[in-house]
PAKEKOL-517616 format. One record per atom (N, C-alpha, C): residue number from 1; residue in one letter; x, y, z. Coordinates in Angstrom, 3 decimals. Atoms other than C-alpha are relative to their C-alpha. Example, Ala and Ser with C-alpha at 12.3 -4.5 7.8 and 13.67 -1.06 7.14 Angstrom:
2
SITE  seq  type      east     north        up
SITE    1     A     0.890    -1.190     0.000
SITE    1     A    12.300    -4.500     7.800
SITE    1     A     0.900     1.200     0.000
SITE    2     S    -0.820    -1.190    -0.060
SITE    2     S    13.670    -1.060     7.140
SITE    2     S    -0.770     1.090     0.730
***
This chain:
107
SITE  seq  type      east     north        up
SITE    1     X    -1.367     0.132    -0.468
SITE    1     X   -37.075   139.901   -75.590
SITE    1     X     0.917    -0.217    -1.188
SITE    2     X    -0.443     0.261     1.050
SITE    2     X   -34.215   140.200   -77.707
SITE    2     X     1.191    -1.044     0.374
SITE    3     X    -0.692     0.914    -0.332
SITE    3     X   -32.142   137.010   -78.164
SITE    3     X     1.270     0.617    -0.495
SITE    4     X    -0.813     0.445     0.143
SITE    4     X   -28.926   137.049   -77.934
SITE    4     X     1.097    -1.127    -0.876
SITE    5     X    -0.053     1.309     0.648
SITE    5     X   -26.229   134.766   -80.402
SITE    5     X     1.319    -0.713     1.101
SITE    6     X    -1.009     0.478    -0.991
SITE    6     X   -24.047   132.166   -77.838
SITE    6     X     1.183     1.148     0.342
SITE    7     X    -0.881    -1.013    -0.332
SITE    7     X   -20.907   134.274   -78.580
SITE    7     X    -0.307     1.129     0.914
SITE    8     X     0.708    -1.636    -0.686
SITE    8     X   -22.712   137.432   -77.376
SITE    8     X    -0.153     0.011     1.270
SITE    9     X     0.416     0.557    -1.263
SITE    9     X   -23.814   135.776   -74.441
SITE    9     X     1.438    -0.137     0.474
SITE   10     X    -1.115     0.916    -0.773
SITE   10     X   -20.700   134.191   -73.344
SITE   10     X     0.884     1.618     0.157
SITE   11     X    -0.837    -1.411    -0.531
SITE   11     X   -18.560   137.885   -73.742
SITE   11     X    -0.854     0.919     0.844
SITE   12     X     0.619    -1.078    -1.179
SITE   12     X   -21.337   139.715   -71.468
SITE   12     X     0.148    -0.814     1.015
SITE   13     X    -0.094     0.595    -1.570
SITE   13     X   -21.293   137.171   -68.994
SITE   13     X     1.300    -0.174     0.221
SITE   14     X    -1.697    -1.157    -0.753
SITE   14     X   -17.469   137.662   -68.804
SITE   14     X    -0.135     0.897     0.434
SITE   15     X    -0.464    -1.295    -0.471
SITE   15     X   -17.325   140.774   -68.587
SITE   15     X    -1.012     0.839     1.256
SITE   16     X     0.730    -0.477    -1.373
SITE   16     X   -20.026   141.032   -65.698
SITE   16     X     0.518    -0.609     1.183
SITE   17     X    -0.996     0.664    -1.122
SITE   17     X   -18.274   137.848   -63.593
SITE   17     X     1.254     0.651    -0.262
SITE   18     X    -1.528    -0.945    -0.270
SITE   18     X   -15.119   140.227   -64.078
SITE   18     X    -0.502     0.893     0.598
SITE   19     X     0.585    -0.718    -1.010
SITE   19     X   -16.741   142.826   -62.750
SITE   19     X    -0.720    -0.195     1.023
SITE   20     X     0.547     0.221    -1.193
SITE   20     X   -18.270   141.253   -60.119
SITE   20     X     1.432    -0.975     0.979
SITE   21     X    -1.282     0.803    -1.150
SITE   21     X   -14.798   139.650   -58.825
SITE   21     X     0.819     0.859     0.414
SITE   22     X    -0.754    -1.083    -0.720
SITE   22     X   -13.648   142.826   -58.068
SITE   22     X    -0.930     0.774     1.018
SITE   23     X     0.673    -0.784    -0.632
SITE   23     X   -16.325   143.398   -55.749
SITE   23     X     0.095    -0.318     1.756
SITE   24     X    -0.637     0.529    -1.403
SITE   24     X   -14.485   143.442   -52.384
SITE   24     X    -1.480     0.028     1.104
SITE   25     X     0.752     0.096    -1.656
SITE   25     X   -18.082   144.360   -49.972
SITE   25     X    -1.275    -0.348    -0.330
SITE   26     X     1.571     0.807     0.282
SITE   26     X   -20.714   142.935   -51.761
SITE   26     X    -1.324     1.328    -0.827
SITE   27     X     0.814    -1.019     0.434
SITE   27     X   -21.960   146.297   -53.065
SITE   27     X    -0.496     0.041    -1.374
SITE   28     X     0.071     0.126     1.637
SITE   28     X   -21.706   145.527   -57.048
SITE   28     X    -1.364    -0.972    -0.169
SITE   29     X     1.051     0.953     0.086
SITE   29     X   -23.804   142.798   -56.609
SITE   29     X    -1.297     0.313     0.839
SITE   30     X     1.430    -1.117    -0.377
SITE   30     X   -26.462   144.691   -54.425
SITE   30     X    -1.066     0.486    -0.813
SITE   31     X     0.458    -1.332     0.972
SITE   31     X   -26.802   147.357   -56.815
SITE   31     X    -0.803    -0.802    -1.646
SITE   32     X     0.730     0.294     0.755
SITE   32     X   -27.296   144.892   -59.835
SITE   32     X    -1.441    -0.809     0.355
SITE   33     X     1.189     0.840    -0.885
SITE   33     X   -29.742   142.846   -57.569
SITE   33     X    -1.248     1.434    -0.463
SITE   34     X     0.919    -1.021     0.435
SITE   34     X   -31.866   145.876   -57.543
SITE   34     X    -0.141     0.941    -1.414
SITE   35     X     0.536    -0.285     1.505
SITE   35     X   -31.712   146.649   -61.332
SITE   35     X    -0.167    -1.127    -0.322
SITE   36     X     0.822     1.041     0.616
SITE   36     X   -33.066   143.441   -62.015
SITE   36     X    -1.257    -0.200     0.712
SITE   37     X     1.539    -0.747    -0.092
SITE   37     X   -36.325   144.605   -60.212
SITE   37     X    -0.598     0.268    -0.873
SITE   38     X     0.246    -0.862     0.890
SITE   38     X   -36.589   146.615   -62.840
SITE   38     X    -0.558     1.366     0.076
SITE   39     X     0.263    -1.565     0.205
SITE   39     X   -37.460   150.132   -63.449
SITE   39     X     0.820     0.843    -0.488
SITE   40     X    -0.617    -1.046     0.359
SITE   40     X   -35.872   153.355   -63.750
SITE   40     X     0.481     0.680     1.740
SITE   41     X    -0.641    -0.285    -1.469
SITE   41     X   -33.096   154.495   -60.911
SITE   41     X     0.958     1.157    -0.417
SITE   42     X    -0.851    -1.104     0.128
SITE   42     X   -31.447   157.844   -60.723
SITE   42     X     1.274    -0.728     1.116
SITE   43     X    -0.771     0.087    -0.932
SITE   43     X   -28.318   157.669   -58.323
SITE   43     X    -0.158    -0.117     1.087
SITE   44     X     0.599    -0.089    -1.420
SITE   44     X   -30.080   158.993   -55.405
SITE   44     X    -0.817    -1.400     0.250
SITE   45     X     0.560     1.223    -0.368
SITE   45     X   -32.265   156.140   -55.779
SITE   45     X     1.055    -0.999     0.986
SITE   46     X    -1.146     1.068     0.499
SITE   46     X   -29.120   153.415   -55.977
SITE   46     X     0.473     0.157     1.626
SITE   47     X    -0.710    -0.067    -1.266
SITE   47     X   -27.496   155.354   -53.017
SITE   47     X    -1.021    -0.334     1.207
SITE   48     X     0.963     0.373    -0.617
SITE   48     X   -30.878   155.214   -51.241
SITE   48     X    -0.061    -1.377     0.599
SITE   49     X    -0.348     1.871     0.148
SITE   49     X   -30.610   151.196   -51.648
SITE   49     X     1.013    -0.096     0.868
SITE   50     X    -1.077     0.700    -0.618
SITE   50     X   -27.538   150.759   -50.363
SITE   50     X     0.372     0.488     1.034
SITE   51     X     0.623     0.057    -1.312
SITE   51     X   -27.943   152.535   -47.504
SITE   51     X    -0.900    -0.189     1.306
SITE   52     X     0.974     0.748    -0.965
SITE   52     X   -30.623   150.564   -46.231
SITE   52     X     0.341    -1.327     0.107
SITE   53     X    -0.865     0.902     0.143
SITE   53     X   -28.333   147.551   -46.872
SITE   53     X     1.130     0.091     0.563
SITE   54     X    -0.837    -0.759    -0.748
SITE   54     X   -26.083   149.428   -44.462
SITE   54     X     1.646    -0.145    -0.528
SITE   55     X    -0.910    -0.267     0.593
SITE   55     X   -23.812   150.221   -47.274
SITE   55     X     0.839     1.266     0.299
SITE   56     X    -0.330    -1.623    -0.349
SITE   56     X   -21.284   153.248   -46.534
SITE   56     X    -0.230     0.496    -0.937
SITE   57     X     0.520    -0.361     1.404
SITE   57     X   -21.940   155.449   -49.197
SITE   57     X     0.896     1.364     0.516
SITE   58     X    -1.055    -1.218     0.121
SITE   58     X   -19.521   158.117   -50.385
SITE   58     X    -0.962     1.085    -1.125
SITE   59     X     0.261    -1.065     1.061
SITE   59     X   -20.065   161.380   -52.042
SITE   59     X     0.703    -0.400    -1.840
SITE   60     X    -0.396     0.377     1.466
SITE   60     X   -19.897   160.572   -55.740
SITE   60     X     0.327    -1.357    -0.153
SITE   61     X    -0.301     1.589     0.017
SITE   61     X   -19.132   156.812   -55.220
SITE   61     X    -0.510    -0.565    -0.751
SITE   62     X     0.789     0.674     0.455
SITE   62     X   -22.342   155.877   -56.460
SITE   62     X    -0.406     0.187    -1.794
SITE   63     X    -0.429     0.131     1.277
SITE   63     X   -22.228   157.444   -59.817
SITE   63     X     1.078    -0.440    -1.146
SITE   64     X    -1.708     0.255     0.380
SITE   64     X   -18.274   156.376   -60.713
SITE   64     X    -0.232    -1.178    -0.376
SITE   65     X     0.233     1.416     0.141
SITE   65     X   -19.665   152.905   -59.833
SITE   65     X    -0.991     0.167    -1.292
SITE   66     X     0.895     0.206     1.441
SITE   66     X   -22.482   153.194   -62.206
SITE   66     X     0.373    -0.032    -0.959
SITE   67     X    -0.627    -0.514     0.651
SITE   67     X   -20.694   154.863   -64.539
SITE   67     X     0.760    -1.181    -0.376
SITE   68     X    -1.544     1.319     0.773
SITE   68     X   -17.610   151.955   -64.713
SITE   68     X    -1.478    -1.461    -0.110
SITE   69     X     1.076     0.981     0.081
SITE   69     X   -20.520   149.272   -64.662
SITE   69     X    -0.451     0.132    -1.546
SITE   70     X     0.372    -0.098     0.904
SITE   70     X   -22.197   150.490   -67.589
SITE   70     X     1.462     0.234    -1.220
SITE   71     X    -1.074    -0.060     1.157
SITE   71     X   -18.825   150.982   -69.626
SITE   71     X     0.366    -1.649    -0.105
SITE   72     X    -0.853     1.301     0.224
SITE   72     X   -17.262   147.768   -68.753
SITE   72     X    -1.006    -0.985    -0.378
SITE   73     X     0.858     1.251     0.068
SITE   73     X   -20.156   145.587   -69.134
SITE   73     X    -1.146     0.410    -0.964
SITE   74     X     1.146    -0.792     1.074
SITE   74     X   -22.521   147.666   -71.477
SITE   74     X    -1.577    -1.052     0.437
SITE   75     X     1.288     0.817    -0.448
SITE   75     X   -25.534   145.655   -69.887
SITE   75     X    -1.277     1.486     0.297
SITE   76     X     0.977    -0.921     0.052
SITE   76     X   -26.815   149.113   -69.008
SITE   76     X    -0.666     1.308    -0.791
SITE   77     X     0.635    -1.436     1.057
SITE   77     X   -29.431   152.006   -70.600
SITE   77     X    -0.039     1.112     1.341
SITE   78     X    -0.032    -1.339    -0.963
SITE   78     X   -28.974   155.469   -69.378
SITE   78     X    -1.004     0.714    -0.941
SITE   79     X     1.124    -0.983     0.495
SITE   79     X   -32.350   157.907   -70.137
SITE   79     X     1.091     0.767     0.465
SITE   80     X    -1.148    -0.898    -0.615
SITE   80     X   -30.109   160.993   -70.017
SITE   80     X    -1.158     1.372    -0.429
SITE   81     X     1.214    -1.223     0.761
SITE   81     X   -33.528   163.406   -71.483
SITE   81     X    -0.554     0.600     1.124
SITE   82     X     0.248    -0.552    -0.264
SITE   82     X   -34.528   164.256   -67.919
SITE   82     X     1.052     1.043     1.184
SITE   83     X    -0.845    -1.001    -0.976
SITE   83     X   -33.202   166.687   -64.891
SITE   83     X     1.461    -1.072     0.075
SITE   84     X    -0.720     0.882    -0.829
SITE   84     X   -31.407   163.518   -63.526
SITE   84     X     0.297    -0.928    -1.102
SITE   85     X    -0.192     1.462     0.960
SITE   85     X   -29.560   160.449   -65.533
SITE   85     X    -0.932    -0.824     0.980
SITE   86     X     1.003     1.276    -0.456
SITE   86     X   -31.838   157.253   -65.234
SITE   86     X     0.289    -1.261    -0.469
SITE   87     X    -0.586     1.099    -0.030
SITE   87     X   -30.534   153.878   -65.074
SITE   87     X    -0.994    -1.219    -0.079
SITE   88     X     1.009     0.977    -0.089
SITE   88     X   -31.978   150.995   -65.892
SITE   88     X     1.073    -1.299    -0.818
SITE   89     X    -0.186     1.180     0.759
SITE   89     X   -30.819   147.165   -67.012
SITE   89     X    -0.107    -0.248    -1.257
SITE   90     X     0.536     0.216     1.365
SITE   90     X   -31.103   146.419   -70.827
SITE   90     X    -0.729    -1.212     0.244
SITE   91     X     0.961     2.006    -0.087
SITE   91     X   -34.097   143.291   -70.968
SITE   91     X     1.127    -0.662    -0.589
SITE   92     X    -1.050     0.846     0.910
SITE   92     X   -31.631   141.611   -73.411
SITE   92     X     0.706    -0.681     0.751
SITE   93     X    -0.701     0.183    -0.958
SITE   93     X   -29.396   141.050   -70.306
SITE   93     X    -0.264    -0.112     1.256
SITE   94     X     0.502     0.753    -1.279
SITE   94     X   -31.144   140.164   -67.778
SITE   94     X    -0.038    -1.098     0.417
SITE   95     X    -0.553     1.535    -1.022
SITE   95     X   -30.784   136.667   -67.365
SITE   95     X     1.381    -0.110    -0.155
SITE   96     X    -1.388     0.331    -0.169
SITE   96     X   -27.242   136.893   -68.032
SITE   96     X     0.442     0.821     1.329
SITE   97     X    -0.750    -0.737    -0.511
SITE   97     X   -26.815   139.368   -65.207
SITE   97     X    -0.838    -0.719     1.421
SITE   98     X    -0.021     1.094    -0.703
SITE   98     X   -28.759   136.184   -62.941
SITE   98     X     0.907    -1.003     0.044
SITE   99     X    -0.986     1.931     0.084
SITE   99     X   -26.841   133.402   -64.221
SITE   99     X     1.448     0.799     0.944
SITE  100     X    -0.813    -0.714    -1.277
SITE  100     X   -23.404   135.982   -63.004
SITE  100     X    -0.174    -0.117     1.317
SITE  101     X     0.298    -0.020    -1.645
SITE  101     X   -25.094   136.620   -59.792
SITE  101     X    -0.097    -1.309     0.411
SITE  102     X     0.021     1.061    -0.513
SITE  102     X   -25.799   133.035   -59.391
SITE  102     X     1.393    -0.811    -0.142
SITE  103     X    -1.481     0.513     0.112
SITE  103     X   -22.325   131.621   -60.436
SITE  103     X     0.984     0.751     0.310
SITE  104     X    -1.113    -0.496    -1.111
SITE  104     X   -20.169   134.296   -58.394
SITE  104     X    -0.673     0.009     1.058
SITE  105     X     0.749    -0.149    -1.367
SITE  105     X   -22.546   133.636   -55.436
SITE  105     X     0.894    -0.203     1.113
SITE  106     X    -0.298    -0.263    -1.528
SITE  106     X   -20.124   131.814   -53.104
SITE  106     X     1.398     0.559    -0.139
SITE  107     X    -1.687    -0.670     0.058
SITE  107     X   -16.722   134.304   -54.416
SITE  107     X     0.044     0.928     1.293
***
């Protein structure tokens, strides 16, 4: 695991509780719930998820979201080498993207 130095820490976990306080239906926090599983998730996956979480799910929704997730918060790795992009959590950021989930729990 790679450590982190305080500073480092403290501006990702901003910038994930910012992005998670704009999450009017509970879907942001879903979606990272299930990249801290871990693995490797194309879109279809993601949308898969959150329609069994009886998320609505829009055409293209689910990549836009990904997409602004991984910019604003750089927490995520994109494999972009096969047919499909593949999404996955950076380890580095994984407990910061618990501690978030646990300290915007009751927003």
């Amino acid at each position: 695991m790679v450590a982190l130095n305080s500073g480092e820490d403290e501006t990702v976990l901003s910038r994930i509780k910012d992005y998670l306080s704009r999450d009017k239906d509970g879907r942001r926090r879903a979606v990272l719930e299930l990249f801290l599983n871990g693995g490797l998730y194309e879109t279809k996956d993601i949308d898969d998820y959150l329609r069994e979480k009886n998320f609505d799910v829009k055409n293209k929704g689910t990549p836009a979201m990904v997409g602004l997730m991984g910019s604003k918060t750089g927490i995520l790795s994109v494999d972009v080498t096969g047919d499909h992009n593949m999404y996955s959590i950076k380890e580095k950021y994984r407990q910061l993207v618990r501690e978030a989930l646990r300290e915007t729990e009751s927003s």
